[in-house]
VOGU-3710 file (C-alpha; in Angstrom, 3 decimals, decimal comma):
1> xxxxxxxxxx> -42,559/110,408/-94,028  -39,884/108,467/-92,712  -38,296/109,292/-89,153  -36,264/112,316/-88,797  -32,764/112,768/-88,836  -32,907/114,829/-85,676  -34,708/116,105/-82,855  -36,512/119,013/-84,334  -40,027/119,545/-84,025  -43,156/121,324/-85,396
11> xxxxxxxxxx> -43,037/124,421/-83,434  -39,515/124,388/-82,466  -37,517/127,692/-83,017  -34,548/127,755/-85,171  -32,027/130,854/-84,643  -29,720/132,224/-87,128  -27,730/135,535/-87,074  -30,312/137,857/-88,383  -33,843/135,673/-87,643  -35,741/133,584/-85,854
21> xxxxxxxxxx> -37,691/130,491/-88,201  -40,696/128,931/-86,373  -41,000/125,214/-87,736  -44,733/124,818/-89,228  -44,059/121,509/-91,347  -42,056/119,072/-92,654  -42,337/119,450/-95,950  -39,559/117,464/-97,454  -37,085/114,592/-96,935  -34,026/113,249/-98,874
31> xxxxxxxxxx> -31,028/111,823/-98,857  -29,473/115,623/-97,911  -32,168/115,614/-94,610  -35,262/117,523/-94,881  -37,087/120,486/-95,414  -39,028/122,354/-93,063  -41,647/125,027/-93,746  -40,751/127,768/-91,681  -42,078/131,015/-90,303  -39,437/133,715/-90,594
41> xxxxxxxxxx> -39,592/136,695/-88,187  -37,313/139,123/-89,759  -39,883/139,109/-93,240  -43,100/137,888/-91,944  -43,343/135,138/-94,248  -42,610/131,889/-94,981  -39,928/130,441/-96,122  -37,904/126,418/-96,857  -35,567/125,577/-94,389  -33,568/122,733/-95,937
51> xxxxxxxxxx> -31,766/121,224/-92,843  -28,698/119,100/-93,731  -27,786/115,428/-92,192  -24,636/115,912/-90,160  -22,817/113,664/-93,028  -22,868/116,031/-95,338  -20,988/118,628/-93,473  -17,847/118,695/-95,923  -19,856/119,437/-98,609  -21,896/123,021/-97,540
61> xxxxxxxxxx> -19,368/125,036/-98,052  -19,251/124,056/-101,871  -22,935/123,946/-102,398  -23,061/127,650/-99,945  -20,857/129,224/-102,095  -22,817/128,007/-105,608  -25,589/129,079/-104,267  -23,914/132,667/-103,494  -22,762/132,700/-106,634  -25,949/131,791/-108,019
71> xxxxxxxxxx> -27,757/134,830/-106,097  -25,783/137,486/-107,657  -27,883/137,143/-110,312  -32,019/137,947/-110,496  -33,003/134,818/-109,170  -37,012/135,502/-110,106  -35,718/136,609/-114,167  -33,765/133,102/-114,536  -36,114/131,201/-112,645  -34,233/129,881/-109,892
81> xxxxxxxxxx> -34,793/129,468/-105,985  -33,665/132,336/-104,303  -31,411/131,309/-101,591  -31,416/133,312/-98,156  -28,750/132,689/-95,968  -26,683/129,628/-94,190  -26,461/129,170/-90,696  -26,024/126,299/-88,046  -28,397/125,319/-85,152  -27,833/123,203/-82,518
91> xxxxxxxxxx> -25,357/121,405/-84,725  -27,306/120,675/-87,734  -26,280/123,113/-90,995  -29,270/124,917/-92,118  -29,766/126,830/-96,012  -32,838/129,095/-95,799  -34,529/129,738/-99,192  -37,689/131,055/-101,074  -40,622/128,689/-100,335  -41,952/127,340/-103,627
101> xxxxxxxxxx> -45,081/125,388/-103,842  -44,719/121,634/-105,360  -42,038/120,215/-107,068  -42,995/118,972/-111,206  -43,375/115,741/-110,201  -46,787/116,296/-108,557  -48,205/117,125/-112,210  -46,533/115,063/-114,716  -49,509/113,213/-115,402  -52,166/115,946/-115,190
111> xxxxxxxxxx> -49,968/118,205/-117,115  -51,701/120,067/-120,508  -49,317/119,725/-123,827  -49,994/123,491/-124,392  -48,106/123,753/-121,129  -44,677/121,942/-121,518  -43,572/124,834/-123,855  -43,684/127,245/-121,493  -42,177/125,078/-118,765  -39,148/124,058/-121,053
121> xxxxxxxxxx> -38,614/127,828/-122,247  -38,367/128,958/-118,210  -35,498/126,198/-117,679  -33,900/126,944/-120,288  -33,670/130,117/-119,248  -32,650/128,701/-115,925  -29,745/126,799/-117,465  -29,129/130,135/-119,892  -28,426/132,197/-116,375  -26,380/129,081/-114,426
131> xxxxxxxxxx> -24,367/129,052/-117,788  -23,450/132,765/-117,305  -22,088/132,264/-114,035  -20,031/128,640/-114,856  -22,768/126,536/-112,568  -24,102/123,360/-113,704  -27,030/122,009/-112,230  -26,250/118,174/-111,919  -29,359/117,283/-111,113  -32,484/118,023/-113,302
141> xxxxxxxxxx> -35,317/115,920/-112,606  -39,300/117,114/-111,938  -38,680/116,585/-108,391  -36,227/119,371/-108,192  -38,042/121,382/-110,771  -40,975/123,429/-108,553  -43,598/125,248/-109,288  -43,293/129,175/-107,933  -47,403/129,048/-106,973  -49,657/126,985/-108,633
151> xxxxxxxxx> -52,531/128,886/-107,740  -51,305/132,299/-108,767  -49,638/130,702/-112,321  -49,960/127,279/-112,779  -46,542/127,126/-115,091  -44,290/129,121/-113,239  -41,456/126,631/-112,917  -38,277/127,108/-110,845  -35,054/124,865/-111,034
//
């Protein structure tokens, strides 16, 4: 992984209104910033802390209040991430959400045929429920397409 686009660390506490996340990992990195796998007091669990580059600032409150919008509906019947809550830490914009397990990508090649109906069906669905709610998603690709646990089902897609 490249270097980081700030000074957090593995162990490091991040603070938000209603919980403290523990970083475990870095799990993720993009043009956005990264993704941190996170331990979150409040639940006991786990969770993806996507933590935003400080150039992207003018644009959270648009992709906050999708992602609002989105959660007002079942997130886990239209197969979407379920998004958490926003909050800021030590000047770096932080979006809390579900932690999936790997991202479509990862299986592309190993992938069974009887498989990609099911997958397809589950976005559709996806797209079906963003529809309902005037959201487009502007970026489909199987590296923003995850799987919910590969171990538990192995084509449980999110978008």
């Amino acid at each position: 992984m490249a270097a980081t686009a700030h000074p957090l660390m593995v162990g490091q506490v991040l603070q938000s209104n209603s919980t403290h996340y523990t970083i475990l990992q870095f799990i993720g990195e993009g043009g956005f910033g990264e993704v941190a796998k996170c331990w979150a007091d409040n639940s006991s669990s786990a969770v993806a802390v996507k933590i935003l580059k400080n150039e992207y600032l003018q644009d959270i409150e648009d992709e906050v209040s999708m992602l609002k919008t989105i959660g007002s509906l079942n997130a886990d019947n239209i197969n979407v991430v379920k998004f958490y809550e926003q909050f800021q830490y030590l000047g770096y914009n932080c979006l809390v959400f579900e932690l999936l397990d790997v991202d479509l990508s990862h299986l592309v090649c190993s992938i069974k045929v009887h498989n990609i109906r099911p997958i397809a069906e589950q976005l559709l669905v996806a797209l079906q429920g963003l529809k309902s709610v005037r959201v487009m998603h502007g970026d489909i690709k199987p590296d923003n397409v995850m799987l919910a646990d590969i171990d538990e089902d192995p084509v449980r897609v999110k978008g």
